[in-house]
LUMVEX-689218 format. One record per atom (N, C-alpha, C): residue in three letters; x, y, z; chain; atom name. Coordinates in steps of 0.1 Angstrom, whole numbers. Layout:
BEGIN
<resn:ALA; east:X; north:Y; up:Z; chain:A; name:CA>
...
//
This chain:
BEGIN
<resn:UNK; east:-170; north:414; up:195; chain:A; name:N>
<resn:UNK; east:-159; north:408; up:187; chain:A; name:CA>
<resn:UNK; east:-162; north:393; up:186; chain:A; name:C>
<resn:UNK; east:-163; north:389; up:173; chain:A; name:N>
<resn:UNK; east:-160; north:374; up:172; chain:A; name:CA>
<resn:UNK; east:-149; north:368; up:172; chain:A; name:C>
<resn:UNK; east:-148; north:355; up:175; chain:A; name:N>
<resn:UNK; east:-133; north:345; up:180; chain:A; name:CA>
<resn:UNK; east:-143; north:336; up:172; chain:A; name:C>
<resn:UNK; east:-133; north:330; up:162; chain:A; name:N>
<resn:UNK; east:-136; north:316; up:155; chain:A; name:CA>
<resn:UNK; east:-126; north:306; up:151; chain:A; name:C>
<resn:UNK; east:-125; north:300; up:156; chain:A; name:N>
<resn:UNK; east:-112; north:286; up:159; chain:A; name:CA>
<resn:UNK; east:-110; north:284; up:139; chain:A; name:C>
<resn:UNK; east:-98; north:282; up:134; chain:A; name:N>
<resn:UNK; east:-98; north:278; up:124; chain:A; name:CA>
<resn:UNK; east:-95; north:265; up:127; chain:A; name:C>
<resn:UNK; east:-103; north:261; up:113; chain:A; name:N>
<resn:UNK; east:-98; north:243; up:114; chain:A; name:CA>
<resn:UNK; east:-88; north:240; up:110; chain:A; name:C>
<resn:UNK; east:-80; north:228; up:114; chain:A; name:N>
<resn:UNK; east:-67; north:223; up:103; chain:A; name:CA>
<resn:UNK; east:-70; north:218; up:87; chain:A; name:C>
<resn:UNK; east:-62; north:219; up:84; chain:A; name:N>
<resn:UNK; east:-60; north:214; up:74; chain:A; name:CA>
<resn:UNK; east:-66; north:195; up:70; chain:A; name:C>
<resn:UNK; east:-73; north:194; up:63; chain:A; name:N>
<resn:UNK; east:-73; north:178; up:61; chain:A; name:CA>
<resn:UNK; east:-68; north:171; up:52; chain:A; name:C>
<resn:UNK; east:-66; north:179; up:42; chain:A; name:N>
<resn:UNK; east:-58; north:174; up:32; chain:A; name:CA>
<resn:UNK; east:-45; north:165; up:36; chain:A; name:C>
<resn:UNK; east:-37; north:157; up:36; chain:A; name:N>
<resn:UNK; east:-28; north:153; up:32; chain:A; name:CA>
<resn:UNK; east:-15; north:166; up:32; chain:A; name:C>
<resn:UNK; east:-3; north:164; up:37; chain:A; name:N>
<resn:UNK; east:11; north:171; up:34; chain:A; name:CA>
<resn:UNK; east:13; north:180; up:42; chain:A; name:C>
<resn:UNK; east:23; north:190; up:40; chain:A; name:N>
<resn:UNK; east:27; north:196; up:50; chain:A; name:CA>
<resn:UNK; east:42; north:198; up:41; chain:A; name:C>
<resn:UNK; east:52; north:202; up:52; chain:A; name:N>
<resn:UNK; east:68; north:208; up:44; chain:A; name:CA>
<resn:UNK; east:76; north:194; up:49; chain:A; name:C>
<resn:UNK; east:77; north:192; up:31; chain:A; name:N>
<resn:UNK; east:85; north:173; up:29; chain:A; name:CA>
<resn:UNK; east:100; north:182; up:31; chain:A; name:C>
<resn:UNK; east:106; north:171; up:38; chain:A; name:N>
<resn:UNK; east:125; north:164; up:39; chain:A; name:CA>
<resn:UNK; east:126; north:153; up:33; chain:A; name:C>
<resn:UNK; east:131; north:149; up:18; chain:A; name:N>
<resn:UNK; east:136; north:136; up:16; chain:A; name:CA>
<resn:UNK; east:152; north:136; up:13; chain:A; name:C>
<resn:UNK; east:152; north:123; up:13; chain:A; name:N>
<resn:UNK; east:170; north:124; up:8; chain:A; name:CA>
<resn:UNK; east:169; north:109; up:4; chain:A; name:C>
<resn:UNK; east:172; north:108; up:-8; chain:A; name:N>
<resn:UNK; east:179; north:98; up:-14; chain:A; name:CA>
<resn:UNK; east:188; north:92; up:-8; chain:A; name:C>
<resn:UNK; east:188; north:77; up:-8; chain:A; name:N>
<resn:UNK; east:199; north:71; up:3; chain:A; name:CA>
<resn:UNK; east:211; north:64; up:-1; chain:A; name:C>
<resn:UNK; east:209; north:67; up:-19; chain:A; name:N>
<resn:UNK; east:223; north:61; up:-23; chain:A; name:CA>
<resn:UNK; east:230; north:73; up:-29; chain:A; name:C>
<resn:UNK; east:229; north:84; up:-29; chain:A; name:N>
<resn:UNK; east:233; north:97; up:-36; chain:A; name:CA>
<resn:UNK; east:235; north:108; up:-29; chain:A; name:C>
<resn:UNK; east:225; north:108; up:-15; chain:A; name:N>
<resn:UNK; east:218; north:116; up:-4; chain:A; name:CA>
<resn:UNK; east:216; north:129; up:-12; chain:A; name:C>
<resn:UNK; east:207; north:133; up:-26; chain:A; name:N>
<resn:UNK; east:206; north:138; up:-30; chain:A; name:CA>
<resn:UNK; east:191; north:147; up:-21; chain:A; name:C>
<resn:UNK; east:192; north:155; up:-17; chain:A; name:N>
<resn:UNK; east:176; north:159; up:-11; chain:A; name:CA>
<resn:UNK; east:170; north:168; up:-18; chain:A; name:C>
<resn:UNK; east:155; north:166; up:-14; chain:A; name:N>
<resn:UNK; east:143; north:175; up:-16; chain:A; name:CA>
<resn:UNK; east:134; north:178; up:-11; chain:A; name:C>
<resn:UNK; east:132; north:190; up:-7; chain:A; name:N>
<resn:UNK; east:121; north:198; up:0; chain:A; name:CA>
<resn:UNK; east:111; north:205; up:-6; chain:A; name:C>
<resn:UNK; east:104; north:209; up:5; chain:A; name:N>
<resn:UNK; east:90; north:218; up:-3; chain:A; name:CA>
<resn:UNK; east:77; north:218; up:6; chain:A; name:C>
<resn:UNK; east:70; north:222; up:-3; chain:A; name:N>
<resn:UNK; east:56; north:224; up:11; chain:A; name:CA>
<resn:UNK; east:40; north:221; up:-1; chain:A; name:C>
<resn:UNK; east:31; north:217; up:5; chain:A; name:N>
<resn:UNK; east:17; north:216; up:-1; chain:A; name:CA>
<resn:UNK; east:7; north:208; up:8; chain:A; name:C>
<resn:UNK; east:-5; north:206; up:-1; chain:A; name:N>
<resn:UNK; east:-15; north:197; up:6; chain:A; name:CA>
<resn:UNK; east:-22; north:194; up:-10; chain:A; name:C>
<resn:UNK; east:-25; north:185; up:-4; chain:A; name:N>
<resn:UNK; east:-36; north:175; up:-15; chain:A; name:CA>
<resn:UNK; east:-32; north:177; up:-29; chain:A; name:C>
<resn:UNK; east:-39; north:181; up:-37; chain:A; name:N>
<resn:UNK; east:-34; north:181; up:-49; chain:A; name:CA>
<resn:UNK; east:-21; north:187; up:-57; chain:A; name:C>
<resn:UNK; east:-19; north:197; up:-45; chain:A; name:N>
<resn:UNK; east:-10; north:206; up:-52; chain:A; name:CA>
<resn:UNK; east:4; north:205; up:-39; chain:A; name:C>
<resn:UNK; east:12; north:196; up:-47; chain:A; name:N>
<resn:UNK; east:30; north:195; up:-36; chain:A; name:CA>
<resn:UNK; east:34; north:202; up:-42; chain:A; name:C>
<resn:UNK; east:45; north:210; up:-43; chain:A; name:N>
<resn:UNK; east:56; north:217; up:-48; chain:A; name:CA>
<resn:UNK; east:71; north:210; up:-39; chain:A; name:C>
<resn:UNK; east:79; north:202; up:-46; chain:A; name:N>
<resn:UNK; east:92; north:202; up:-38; chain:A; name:CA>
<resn:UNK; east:106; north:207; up:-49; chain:A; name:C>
<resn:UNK; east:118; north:209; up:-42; chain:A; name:N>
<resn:UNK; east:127; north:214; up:-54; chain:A; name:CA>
<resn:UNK; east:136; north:207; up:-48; chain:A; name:C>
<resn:UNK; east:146; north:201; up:-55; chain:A; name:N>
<resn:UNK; east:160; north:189; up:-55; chain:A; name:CA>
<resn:UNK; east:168; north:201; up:-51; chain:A; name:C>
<resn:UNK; east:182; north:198; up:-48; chain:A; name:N>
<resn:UNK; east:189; north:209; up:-46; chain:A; name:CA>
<resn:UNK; east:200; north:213; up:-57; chain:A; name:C>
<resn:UNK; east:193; north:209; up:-68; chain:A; name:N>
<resn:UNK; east:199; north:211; up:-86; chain:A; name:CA>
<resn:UNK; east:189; north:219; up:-90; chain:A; name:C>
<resn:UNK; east:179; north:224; up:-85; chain:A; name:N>
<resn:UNK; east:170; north:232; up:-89; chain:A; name:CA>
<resn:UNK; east:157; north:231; up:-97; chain:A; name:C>
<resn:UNK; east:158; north:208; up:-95; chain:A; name:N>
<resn:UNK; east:148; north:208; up:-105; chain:A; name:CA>
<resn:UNK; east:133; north:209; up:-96; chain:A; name:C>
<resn:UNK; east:124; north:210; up:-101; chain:A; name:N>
<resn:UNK; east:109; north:211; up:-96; chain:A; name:CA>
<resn:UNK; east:104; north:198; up:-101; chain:A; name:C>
<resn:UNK; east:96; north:197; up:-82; chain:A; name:N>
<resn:UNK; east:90; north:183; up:-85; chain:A; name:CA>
<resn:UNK; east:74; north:183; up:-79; chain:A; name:C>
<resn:UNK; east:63; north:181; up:-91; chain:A; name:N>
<resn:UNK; east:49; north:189; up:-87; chain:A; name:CA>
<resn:UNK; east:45; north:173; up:-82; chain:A; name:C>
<resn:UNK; east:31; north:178; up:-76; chain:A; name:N>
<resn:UNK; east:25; north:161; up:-71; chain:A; name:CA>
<resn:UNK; east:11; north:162; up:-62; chain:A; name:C>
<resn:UNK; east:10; north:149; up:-57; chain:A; name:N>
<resn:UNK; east:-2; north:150; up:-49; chain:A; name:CA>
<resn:UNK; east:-1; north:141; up:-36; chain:A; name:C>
<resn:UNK; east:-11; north:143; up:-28; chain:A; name:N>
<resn:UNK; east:-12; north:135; up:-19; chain:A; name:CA>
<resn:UNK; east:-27; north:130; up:-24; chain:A; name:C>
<resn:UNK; east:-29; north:116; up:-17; chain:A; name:N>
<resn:UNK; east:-43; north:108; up:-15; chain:A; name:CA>
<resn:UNK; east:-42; north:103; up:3; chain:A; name:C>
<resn:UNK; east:-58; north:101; up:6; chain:A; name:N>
<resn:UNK; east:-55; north:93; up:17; chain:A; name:CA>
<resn:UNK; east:-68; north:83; up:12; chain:A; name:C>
<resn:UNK; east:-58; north:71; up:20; chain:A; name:N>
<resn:UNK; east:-67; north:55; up:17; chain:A; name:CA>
<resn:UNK; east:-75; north:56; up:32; chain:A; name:C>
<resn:UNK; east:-83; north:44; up:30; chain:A; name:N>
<resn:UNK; east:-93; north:42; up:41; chain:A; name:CA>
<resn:UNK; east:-82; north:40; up:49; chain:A; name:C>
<resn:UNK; east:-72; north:33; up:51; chain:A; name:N>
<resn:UNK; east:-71; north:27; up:63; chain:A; name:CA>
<resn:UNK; east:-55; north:39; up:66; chain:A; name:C>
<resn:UNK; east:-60; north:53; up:62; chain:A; name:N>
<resn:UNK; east:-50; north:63; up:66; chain:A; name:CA>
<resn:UNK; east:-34; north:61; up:61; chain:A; name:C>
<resn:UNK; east:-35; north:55; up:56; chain:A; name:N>
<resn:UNK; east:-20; north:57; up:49; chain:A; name:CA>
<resn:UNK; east:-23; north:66; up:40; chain:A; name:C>
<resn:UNK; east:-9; north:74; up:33; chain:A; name:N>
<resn:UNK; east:-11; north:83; up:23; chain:A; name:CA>
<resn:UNK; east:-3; north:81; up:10; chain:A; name:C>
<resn:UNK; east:-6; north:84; up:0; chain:A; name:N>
<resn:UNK; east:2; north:81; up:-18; chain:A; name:CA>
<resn:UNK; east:3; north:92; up:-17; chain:A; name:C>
<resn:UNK; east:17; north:93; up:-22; chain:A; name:N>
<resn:UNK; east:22; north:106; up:-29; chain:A; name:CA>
<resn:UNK; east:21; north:100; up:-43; chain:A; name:C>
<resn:UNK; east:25; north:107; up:-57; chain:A; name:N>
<resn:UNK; east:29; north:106; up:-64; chain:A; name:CA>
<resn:UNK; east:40; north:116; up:-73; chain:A; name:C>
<resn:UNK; east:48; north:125; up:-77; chain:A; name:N>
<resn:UNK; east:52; north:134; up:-82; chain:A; name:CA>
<resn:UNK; east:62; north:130; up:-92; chain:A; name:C>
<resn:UNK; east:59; north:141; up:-104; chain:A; name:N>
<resn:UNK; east:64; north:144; up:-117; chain:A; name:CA>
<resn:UNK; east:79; north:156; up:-113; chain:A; name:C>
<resn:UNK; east:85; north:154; up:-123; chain:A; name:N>
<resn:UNK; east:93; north:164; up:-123; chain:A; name:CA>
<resn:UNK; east:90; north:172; up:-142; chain:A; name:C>
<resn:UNK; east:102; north:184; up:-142; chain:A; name:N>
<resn:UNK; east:99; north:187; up:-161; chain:A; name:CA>
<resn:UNK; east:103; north:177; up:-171; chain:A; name:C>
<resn:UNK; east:112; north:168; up:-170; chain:A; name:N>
<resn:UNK; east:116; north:159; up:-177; chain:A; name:CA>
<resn:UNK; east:110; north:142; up:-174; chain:A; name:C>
<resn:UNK; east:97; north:146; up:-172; chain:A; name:N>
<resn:UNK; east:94; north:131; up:-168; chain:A; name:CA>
<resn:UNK; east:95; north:124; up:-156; chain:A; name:C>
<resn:UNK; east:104; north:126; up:-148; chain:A; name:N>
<resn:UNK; east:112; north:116; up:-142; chain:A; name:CA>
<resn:UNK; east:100; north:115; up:-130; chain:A; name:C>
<resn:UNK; east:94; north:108; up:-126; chain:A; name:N>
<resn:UNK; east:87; north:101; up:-112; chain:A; name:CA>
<resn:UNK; east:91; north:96; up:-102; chain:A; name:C>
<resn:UNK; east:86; north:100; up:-89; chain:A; name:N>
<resn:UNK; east:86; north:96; up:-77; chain:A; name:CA>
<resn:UNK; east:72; north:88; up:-69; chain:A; name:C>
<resn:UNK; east:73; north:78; up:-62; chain:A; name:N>
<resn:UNK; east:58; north:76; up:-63; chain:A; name:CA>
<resn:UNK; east:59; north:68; up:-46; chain:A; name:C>
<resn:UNK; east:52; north:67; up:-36; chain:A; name:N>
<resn:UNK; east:53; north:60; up:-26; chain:A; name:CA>
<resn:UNK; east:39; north:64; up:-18; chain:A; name:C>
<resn:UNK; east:41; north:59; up:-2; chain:A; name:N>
<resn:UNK; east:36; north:57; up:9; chain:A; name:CA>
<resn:UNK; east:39; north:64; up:19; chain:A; name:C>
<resn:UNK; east:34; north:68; up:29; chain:A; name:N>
<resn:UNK; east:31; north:71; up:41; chain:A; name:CA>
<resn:UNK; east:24; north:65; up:49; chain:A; name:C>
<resn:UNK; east:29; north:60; up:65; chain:A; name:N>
<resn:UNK; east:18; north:52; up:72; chain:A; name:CA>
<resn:UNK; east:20; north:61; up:85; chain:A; name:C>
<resn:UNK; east:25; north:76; up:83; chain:A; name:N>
<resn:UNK; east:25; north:87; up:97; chain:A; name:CA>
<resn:UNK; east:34; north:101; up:90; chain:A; name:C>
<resn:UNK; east:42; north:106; up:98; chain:A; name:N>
<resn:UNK; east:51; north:109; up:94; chain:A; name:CA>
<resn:UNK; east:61; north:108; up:87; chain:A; name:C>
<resn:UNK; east:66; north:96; up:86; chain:A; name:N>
<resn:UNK; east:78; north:91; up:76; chain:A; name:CA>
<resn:UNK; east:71; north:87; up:63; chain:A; name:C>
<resn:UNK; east:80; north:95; up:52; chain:A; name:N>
<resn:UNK; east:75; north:89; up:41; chain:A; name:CA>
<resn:UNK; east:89; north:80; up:32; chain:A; name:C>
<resn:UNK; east:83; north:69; up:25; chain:A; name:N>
<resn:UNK; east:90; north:61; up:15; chain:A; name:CA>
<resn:UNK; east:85; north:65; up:1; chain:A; name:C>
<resn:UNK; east:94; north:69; up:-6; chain:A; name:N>
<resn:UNK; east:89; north:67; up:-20; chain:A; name:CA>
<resn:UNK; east:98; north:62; up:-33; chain:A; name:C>
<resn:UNK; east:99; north:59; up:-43; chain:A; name:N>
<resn:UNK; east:110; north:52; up:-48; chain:A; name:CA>
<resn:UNK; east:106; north:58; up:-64; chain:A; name:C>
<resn:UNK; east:119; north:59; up:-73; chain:A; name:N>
<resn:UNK; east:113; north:59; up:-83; chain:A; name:CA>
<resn:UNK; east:118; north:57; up:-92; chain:A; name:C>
<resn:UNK; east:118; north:61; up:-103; chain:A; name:N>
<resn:UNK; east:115; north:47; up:-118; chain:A; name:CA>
<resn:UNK; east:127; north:38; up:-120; chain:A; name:C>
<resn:UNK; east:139; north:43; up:-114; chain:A; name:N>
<resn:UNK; east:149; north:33; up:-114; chain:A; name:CA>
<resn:UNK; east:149; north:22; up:-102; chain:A; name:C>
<resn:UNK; east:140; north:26; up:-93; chain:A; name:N>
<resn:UNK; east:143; north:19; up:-84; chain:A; name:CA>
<resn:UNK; east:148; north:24; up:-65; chain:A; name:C>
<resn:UNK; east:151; north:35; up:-73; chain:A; name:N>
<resn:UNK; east:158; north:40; up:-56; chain:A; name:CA>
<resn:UNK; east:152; north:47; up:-48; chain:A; name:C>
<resn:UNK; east:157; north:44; up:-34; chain:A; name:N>
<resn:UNK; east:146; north:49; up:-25; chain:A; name:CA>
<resn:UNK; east:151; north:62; up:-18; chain:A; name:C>
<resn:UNK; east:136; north:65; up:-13; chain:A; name:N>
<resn:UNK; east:138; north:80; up:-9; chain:A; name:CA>
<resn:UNK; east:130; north:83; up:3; chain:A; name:C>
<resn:UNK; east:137; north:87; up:11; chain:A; name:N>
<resn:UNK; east:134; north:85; up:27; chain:A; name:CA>
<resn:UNK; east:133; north:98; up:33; chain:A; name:C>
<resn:UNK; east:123; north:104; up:40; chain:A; name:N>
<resn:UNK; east:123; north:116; up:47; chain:A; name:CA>
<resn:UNK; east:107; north:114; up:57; chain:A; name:C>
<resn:UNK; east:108; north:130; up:58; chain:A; name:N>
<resn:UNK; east:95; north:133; up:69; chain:A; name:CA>
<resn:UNK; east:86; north:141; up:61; chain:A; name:C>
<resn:UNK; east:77; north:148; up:70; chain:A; name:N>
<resn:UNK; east:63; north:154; up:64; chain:A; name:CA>
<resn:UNK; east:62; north:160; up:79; chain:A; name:C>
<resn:UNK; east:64; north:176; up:79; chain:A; name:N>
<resn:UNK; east:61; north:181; up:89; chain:A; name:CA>
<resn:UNK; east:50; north:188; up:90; chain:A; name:C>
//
């Protein structure tokens, strides 16, 4: 019998928590690298990606169906991302 260690994952992501901090509107979901999936709790879908920079921070970026954008940073766990109006969006990446 073979035993073979899987590797982790390298991609970027994991299962997002955000919440909006002037509405505390949240959204969750799960992916890696190119493909995020998260959903608001209005039921809209919000697709996206991760990148990693040299110096290990990570870009999100995500679309919803109507346009609307989310776009930020990661320098660990916590992520920031803000979008097109301006407002920020604060969670984790587990």
């Amino acid at each position: 019998m073979s035993l073979t260690k899987r590797r982790p994952n390298r991609q970027p992501g994991g299962f997002f928590h955000l919440q909006e901090e002037k509405t505390k509107t949240r959204v969750s979901g799960y992916g890696h690298g190119d493909y995020i999936k998260l959903k608001d709790e209005y039921g809209n879908i919000w697709l996206g990606s991760a990148e990693t920079n040299a110096d290990n921070s990570i870009v999100y970026r995500f679309r919803d169906g109507t346009g609307k954008t989310l776009s930020g940073i990661s320098s660990g766990l916590m992520v920031t991302l803000r979008d097109e109006k301006g407002n920020t969006w604060r969670g984790a990446v587990d």
